[in-house]
DRENVO-846510 format. One record per residue (C-alpha): x, y, z. Coordinates in pm, whole numbers, padded with zeros to 5 digits, always signed. Example, Ala and Ser with C-alpha at 12.3 -4.5 7.8 and 13.67 -1.06 7.14 Angstrom:
<atoms>
+01230-00450+00780 +01367-00106+00714 
</atoms>
This chain:
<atoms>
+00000+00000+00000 +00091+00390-00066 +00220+00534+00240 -00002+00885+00258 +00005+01150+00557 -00308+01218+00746 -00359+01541+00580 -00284+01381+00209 -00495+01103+00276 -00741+01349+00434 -00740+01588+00079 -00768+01304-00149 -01084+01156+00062 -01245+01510+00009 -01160+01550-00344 -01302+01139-00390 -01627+01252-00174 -01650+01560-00413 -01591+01408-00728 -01839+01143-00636 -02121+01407-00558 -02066+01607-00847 -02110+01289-01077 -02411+01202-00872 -02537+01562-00927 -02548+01499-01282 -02651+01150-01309 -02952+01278-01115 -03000+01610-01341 -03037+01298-01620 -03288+01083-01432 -03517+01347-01359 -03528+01462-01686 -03604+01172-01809 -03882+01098-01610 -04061+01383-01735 -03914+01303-02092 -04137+01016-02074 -04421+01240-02203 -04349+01410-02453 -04581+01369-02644 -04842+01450-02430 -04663+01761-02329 -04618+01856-02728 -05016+01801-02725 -05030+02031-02426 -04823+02327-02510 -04985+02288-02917 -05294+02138-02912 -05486+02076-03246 -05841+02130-03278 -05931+01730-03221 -05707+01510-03091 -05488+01300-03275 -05394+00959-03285 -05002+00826-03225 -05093+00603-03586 -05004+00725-03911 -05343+00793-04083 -05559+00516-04278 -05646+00699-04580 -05504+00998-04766 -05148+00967-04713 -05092+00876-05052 -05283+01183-05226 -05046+01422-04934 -04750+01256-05020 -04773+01316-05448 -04923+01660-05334 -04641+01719-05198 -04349+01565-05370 -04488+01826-05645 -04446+02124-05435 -04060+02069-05380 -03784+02066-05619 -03702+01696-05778 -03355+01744-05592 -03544+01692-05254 -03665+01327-05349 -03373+01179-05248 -03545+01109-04930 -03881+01118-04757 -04039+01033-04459 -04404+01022-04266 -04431+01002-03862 -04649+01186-03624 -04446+01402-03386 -04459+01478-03008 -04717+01783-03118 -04927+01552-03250 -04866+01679-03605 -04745+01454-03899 -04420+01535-04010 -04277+01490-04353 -03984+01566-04510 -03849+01528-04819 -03446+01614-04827 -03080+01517-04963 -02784+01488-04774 -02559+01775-04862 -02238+01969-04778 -02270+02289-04615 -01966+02531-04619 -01718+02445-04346 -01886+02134-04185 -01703+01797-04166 -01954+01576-04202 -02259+01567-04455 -02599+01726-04297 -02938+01700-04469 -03121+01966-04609 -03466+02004-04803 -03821+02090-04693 -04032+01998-04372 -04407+01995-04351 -04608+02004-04049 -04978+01820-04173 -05280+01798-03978 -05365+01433-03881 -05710+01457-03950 -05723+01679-04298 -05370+01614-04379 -05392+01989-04471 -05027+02194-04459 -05025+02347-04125 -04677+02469-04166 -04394+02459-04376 -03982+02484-04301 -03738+02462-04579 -03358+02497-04556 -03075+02276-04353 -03173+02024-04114 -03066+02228-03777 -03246+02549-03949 -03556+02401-03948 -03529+02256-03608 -03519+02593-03532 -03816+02659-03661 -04013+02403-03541 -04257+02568-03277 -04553+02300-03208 -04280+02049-03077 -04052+02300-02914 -04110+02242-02524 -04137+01878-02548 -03820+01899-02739 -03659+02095-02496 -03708+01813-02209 -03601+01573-02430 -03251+01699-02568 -03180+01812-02184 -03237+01454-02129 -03054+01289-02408 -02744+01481-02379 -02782+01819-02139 -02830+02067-02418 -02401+02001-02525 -02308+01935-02869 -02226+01655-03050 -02100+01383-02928 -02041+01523-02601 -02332+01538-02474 -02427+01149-02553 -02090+01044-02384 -02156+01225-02113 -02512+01071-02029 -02345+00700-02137 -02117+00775-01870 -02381+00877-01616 -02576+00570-01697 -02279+00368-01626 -02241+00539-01307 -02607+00451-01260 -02541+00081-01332 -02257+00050-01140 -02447+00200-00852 -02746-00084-00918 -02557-00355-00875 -02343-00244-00592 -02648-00128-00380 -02750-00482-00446 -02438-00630-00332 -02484-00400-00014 -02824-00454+00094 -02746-00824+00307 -03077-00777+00429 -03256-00709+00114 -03628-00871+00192 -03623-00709+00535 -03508-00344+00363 -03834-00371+00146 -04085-00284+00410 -03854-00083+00688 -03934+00213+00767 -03914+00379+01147 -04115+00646+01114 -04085+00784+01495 -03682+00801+01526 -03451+01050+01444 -03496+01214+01126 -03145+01111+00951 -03255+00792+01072 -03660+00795+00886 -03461+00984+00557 -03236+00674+00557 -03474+00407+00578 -03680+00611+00312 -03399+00621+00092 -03323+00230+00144 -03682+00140+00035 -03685+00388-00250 -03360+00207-00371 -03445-00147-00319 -03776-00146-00458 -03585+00064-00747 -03256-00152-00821 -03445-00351-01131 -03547-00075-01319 -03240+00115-01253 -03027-00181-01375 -03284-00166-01685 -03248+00213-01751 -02929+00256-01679 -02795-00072-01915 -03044+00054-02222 -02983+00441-02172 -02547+00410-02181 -02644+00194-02499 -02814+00440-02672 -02599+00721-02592 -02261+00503-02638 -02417+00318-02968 -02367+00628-03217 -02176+00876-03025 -01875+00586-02960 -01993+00217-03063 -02059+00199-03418 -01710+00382-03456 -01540+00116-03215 -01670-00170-03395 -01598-00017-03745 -01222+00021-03614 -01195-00292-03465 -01378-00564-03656 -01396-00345-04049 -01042-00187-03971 -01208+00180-03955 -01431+00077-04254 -01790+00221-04139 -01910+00155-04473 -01840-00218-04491 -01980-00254-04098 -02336-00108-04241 -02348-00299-04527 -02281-00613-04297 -02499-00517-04048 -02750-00341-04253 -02695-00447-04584 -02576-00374-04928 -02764-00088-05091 -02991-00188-05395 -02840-00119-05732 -02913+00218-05828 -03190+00258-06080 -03304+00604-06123 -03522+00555-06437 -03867+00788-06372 -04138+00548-06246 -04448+00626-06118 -04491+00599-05720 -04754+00338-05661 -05049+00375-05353 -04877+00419-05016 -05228+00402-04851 -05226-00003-05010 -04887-00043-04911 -04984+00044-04558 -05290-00141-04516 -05097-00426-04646 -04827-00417-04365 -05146-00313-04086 -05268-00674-04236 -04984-00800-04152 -04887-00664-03820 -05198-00659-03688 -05108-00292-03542 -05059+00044-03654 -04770+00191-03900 -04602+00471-03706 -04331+00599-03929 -04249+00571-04330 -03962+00633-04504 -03940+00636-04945 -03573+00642-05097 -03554+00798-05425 -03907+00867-05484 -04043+00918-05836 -03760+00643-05947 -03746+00244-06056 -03558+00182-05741 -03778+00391-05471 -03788+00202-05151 -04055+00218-04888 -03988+00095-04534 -04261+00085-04267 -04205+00081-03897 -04526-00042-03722 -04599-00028-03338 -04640-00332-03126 -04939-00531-03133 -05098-00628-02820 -04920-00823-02631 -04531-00735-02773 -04305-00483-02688 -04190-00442-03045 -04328-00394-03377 -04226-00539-03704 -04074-00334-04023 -04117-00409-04375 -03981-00292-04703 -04196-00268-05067 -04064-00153-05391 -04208+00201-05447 -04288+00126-05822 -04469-00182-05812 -04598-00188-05456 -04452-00524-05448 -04381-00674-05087 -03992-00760-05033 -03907-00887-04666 -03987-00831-04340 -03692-00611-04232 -03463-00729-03901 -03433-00405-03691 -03071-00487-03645 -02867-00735-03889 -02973-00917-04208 -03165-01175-04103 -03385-01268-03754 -03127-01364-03491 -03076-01341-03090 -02903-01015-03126 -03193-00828-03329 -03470-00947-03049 -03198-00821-02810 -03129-00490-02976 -03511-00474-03024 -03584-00468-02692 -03385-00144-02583 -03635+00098-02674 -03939+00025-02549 -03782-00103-02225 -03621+00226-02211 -03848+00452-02306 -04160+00264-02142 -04399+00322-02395 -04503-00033-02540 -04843+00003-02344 -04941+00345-02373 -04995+00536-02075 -05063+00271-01827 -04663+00150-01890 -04537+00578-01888 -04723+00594-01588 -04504+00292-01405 -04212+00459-01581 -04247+00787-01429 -04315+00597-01088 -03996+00431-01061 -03803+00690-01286 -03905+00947-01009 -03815+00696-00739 -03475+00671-00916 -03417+01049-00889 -03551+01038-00469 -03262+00779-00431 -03017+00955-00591 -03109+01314-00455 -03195+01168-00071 -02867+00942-00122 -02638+01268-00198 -02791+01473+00102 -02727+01166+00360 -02383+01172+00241 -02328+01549+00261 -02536+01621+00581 -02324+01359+00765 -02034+01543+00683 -02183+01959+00713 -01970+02014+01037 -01675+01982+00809 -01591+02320+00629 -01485+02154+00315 -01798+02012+00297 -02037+02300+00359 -02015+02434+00007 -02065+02074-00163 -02386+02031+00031 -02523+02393-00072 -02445+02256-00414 -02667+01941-00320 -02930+02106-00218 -02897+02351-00530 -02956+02109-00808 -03147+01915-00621 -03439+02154-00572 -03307+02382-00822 -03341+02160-01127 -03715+02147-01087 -03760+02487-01059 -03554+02519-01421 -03764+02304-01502 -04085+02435-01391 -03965+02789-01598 -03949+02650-01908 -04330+02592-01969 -04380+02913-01829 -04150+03092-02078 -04323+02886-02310 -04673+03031-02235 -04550+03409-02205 -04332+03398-02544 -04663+03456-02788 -04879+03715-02607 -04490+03888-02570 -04410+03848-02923 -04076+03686-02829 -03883+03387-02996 -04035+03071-02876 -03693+02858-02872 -03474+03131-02725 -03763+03219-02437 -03753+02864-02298 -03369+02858-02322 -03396+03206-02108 -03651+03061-01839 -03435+02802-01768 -03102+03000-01747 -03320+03241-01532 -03424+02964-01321 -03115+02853-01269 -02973+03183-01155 -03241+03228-00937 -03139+02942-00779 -02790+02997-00764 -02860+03350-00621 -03078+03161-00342 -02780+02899-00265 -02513+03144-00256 -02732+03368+00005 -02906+03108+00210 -02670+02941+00437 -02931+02686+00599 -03057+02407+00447 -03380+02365+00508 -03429+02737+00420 -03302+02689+00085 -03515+02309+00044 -03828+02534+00127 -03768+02885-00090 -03658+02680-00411 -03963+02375-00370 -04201+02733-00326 -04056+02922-00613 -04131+02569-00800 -04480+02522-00659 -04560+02896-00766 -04440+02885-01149 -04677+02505-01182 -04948+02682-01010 -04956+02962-01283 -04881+02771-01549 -05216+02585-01640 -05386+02984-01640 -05086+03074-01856 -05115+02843-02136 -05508+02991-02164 -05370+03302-02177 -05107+03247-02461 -05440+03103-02663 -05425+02758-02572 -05795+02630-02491 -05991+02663-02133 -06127+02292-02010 -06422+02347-02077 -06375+02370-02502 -06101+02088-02441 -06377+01900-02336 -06596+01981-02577 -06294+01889-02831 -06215+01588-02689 -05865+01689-02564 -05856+01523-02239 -05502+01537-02263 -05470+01865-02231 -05655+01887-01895 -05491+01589-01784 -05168+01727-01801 -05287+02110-01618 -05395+01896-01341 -05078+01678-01293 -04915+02011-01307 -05124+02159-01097 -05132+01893-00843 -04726+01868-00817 -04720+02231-00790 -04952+02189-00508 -04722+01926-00336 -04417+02153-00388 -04596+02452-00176 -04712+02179+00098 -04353+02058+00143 -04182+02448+00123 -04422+02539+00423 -04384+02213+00631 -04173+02267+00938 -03836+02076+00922 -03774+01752+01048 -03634+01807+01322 -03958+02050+01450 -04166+01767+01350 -04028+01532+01535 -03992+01734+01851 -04354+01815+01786 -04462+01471+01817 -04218+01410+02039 -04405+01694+02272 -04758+01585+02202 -04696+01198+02298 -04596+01334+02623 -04882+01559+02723 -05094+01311+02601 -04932+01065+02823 
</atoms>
């Protein structure tokens, strides 16, 4: 072993303990925005709601008379490549693009025109032309739902960054699932402690045990299938090309994915998309929920249809038709050439990740234990720095806890409400929610920096939070959005759904900013047992 010094061995504990905390800090920033990632799309049908509400299916009928409608609007050059799915707004998305060079980026980006279609009319509800990122921009319907996602995904950093970041978070996270299982000796017992009457480190403790056990599965889950999605682009596909195709990415696709049809861009007509798609419904037995036509308007175009899982399955099937004839080719392995192990494996990381293979009775678990992942973490960090606040060192690092924790959700809570105010204001939609949070976030630094206690702090951000989702709901009717009593009469149940969850967590923020501490309580009860006695 090293021989250190007290002090030395005393400075590299702290800077261990502080490293530790500030990865934790993070890796919870990433599970609670994930956990209200996990609807999306019923906060893009919130914050943009149509006039009826629309299904997560690609349309029955008429997709075939928007798409040659279309495809007649836009210059040939933009036929390259085109695709159909209904976005987190609700709206269905097409666009038809190329990949291209732009002037002093590396690698190739796409660019062409985007239309936003109503899912019941299939009428043009907006239209976006330009490069890829521009028209991202530009996007407005899906912007807040957007906004929770990419924070989620990769924190808002650019490429690739930001994915290897969160892959390294959510090996943190794994690492920390199987070693609290490793830990807990008395695992069955841990399930159901709780002793409610001790000493409040003591009732936070057991709280965070049972949190954690009856959490470890789905954080093993989340944590294995979210550092595979963020390592799988960002690092893994590069690895693998390096190590097994000697840096050839090209030859890894075409082994994984397959060699590309010989080119054939003779003028053919494009055949009915609406038969191609009740042909793959048929065989499915689901819904199609994205399309994508190579080189339409040519004798080589290519349709591929993603469909969402039947009853029953967590995945759906995809198949590919020749865009000419209409002719059925193969049912399409998600990941290889042909049905195998690893595609039912690779299959599987989606909808165990994202939660959504049963609607909103499976996003509703998913929140559950993604918001008991982000109690574990959060309580986990404040055990650790309360039992160490006598120490100067670690004074700052638990202001800095209790900063992001509480914090975060008031960033959070901001957005929306920058969301709401940016129409009536006249203000740019994207660059309002990127102010609310930044102003939410300086609010709460301001707060951390000037309140010294704890508690204090735990109570003034969780208020400021419970304020901002209080207002919200009466802010989106004022930007325009529609009272409950026309959703109603529309049908959009989501939208009131969704005000009431808001308005009920805002609720529960203000009940636990004005609760005494626990240390009053207990003293409280303490007091009261005895006069009773």
């Amino acid at each position: 072993m090293i021989a250190l010094s007290q002090t030395r061995t005393k400075e590299l504990l702290a800077i261990h303990g502080w490293s530790a905390v500030g990865l934790g800090l993070l890796l919870y920033a990433v599970i609670l925005t994930g956990v209200v990632s996990v609807f999306a799309s019923e906060i893009g049908t919130w914050s943009a709601p149509l006039p009826a509400p629309a299904s997560a299916a690609l349309p029955e009928r008429g997709l075939d008379a928007a798409l040659k409608r279309l495809a007649a609007e836009v210059p040939a050059e933009f036929h390259e490549d085109t695709f159909f799915f209904p976005d987190t707004a609700g709206r269905i998305r097409s666009f038809f693009h190329k990949h291209d060079q732009r002037a002093g980026e590396a690698q190739p980006m796409d660019r062409g025109v985007e239309f936003d279609l109503d899912p019941a009319t299939l009428a043009v509800l907006d239209r976006r032309e330009g490069w890829s990122d521009e028209i991202r921009a530009r996007n407005l319907p899906s912007a807040l739902a957007d906004f929770f996602v990419e924070l989620h995904v990769s924190l808002h950093l650019p490429d690739p960054w930001g994915l290897l970041l969160t892959g390294v978070l959510g090996l943190a996270m794994l690492l920390a699932a199987v070693t609290g299982f490793l830990v807990h000796r008395h695992l069955i017992r841990e399930l159901f402690t709780l002793r409610r009457h001790r000493e409040p480190l003591l009732v936070q403790r057991d709280a965070h045990v049972i949190a954690g056990t009856w959490n470890l599965p789905f954080a093993f889950v989340l944590a294995f299938t979210g550092s595979f999605f963020s390592f799988a682009g960002s690092f893994g596909i590069p690895a693998i090309a390096m190590v097994a195709f000697g840096g050839d990415q090209q030859k890894m696709i075409e082994t994984v994915v397959g060699t590309p049809a010989k080119e054939d861009a003779t003028p053919a007509p494009f055949v009915d998309l609406d038969a191609m798609l009740a042909d793959a419904r048929r065989r499915a037995d689901g819904d199609a929920g994205f399309v994508s036509i190579e080189h339409y308007g040519r004798a080589d175009a290519l349709v591929t249809v993603s469909m969402f899982a039947p009853d029953g399955k967590l995945n759906g099937a995809t198949y590919t038709y020749n865009g000419a004839t209409g002719a059925f080719i193969q049912q399409k392995p998600t990941f290889g050439l042909v049905p195998s192990l690893g595609n039912d494996l690779f299959s599987l990381m989606a909808p165990l990740h994202f939660g959504n293979f049963a609607g909103l009775w499976s996003k509703a678990v998913w929140f559950a234990l993604g918001f008991a992942g982000a109690y574990v973490t959060l309580t986990g960090l404040l055990l650790w720095t309360t039992r160490r606040a006598a120490e100067p060192a670690w004074q700052p690092l638990a202001r800095a806890t209790g900063w992001v924790g509480y914090g975060l959700p008031l960033a959070l809570a901001a957005v929306p409400v920058a969301r709401f105010l940016a129409p009536p204001l006249g203000l740019d939609l994207h660059a309002a929610q990127n102010t609310g949070f930044i102003a939410g976030v300086a609010v709460a630094s301001l707060l951390a920096w000037r309140l010294r206690d704890a508690d204090r702090l735990r109570r003034s951000l969780l208020g400021i939070t419970g304020v901002l989702m209080v207002l919200t709901p009466a802010l989106r009717g004022w930007s325009g959005g529609p009272g409950w009593i026309t959703a109603a009469g529309q049908g959009l149940i989501t939208v009131i759904a969704v005000d009431i969850a808001v308005l009920l967590g805002g609720l529960l923020c203000l009940r636990s900013a004005t609760r005494p501490p626990a240390a009053e309580a207990v003293a409280t009860t303490t007091t009261e047992g005895a006069q009773t006695a």
